[in-house]
C-alpha positions in Angstrom: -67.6 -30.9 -35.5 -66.1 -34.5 -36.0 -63.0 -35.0 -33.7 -61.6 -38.2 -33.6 -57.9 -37.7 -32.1 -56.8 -38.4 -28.6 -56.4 -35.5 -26.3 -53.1 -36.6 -25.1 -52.2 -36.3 -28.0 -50.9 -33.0 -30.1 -51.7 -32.3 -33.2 -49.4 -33.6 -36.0 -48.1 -30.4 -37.0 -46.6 -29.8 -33.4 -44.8 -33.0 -32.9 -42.3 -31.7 -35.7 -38.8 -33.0 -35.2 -36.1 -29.6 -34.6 -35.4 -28.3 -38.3 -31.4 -27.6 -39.3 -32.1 -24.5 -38.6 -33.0 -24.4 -35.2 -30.1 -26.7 -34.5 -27.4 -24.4 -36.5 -29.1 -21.0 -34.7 -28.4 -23.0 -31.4 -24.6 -23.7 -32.4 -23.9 -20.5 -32.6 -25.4 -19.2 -30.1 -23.5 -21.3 -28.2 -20.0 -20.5 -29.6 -20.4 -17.0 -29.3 -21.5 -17.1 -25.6 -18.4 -19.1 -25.2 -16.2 -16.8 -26.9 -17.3 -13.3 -24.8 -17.4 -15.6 -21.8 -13.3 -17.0 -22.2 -13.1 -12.9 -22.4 -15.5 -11.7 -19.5 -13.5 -14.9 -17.1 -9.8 -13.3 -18.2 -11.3 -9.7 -17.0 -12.6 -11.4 -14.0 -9.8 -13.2 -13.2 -7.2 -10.3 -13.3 -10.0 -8.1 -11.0 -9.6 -10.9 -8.4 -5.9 -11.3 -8.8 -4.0 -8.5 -9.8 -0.6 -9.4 -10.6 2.7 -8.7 -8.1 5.0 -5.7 -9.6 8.6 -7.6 -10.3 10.3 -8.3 -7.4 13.6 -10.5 -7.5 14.2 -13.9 -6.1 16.0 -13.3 -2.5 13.9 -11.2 -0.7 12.4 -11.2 2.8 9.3 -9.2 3.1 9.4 -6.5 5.9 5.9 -5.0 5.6 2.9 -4.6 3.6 0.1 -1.8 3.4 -2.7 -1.4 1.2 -4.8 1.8 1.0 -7.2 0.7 -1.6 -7.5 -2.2 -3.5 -4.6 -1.8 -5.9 -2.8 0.6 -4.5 -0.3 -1.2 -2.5 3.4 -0.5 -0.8 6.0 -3.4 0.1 9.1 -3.1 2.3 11.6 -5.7 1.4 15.3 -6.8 2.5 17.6 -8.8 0.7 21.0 -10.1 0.2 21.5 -8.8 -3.1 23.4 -5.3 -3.4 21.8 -2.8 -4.4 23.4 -2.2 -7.6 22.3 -5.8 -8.7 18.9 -4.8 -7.6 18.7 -2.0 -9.5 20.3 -4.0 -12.8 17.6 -6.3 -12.0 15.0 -3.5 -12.6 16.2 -2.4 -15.5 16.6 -5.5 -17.1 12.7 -5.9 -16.0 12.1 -2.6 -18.4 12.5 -0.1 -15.6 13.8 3.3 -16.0 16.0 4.0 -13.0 17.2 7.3 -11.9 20.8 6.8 -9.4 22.2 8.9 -7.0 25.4 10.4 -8.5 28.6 8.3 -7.9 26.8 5.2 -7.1 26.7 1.8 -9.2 27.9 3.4 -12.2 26.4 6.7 -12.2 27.1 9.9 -12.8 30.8 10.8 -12.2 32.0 7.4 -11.2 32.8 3.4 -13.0 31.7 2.0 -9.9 29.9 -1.5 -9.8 29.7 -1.5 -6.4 28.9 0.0 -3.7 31.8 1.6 -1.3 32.7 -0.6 1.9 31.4 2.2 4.3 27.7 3.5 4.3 25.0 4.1 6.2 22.1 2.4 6.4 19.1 3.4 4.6 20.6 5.9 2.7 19.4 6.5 -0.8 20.8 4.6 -4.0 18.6 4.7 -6.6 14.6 5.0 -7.6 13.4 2.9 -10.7 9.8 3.2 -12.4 8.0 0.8 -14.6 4.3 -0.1 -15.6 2.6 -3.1 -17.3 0.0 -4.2 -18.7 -2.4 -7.4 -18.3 -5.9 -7.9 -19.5 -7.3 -4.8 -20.0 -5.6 -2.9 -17.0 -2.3 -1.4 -16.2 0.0 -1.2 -13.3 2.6 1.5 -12.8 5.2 0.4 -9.8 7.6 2.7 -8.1 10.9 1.2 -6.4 13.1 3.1 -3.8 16.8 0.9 -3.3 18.4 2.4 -0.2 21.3 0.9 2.2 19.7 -2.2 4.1 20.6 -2.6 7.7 23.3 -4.8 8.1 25.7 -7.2 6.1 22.8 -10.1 5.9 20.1 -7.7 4.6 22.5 -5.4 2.5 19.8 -3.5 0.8 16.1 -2.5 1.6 14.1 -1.2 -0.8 10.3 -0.3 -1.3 7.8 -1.0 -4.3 4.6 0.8 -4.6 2.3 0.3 -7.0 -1.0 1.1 -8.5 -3.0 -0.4 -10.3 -5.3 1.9 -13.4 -8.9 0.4 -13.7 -9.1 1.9 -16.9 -5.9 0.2 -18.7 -3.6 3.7 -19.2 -0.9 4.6 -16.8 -0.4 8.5 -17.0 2.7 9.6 -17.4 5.3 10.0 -14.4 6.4 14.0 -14.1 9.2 13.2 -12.8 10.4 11.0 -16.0 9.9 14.2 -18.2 
């Protein structure tokens, strides 16, 4: 057997430059892992940091609980009255359910609330749900009295957030 090459050297048919091919395959291969990566990041990204249920601008935050991760309840104050609160949910997409004779409810024009009540009494409960990335969120607000003239209205948002990106439907909005 005559062997004349160098054995640091490969044989010429191994020290073939890439093909088009090889180059094209890797393109793609690189676009696509892009392209289900931007998606798998936007899931991640909304797992790590769910977005807040709407609240409105003046608030002052009275507590917070948490019983599972998504499931959360918030006690707030605020200068607004509670009738502007509860426009403010609706005009966020909320259906809101009023007690009667109260900010323009049943059996009343009212836009206001009377001069005289009592503090953390019941006004009004409003529901709404949205969605972002491939979740859902249903939230829950209770509007009641606040304590005094500076904190005219408390109210209370719960929400949850559904893993699997359907909120079920609310009985009580049957």
């Amino acid at each position: 057997m005559n062997n004349t090459g160098s054995l640091d050297q490969p044989p010429e048919d191994a020290r073939r430059p890439l093909s088009w091919v090889w180059l094209l395959l890797g393109g793609v291969t690189i676009v696509v892992a892009l392209a289900i990566g931007v998606q798998v990041i936007g899931v991640l990204y909304a797992i790590a940091f769910p977005p807040a249920p709407p609240v409105p601008d003046i608030w002052r935050v009275v507590s917070h609980t948490s019983t599972d991760y998504g499931v959360d309840d918030w006690l707030y104050t605020s200068v607004l009255s509670a009738c502007e609160l509860i426009r403010y949910y609706q005009d966020n997409g909320a259906t809101c359910r009023l007690a009667p004779v109260s900010c323009g409810g049943e059996n009343t024009s009212q836009t206001s609330l009377p001069g005289d009540f009592v503090a953390g009494q019941h006004i009004g409960r409003c529901y709404g749900e949205s969605k972002f990335s491939i979740f859902a969120q249903g939230w829950q607000v209770n509007i009641a009295y606040g304590p005094n003239e500076q904190e005219k209205t408390q109210f209370r948002v719960t929400r949850e957030i559904f893993w699997t990106g359907e909120v079920p439907p609310r009985p009580e909005l049957e």
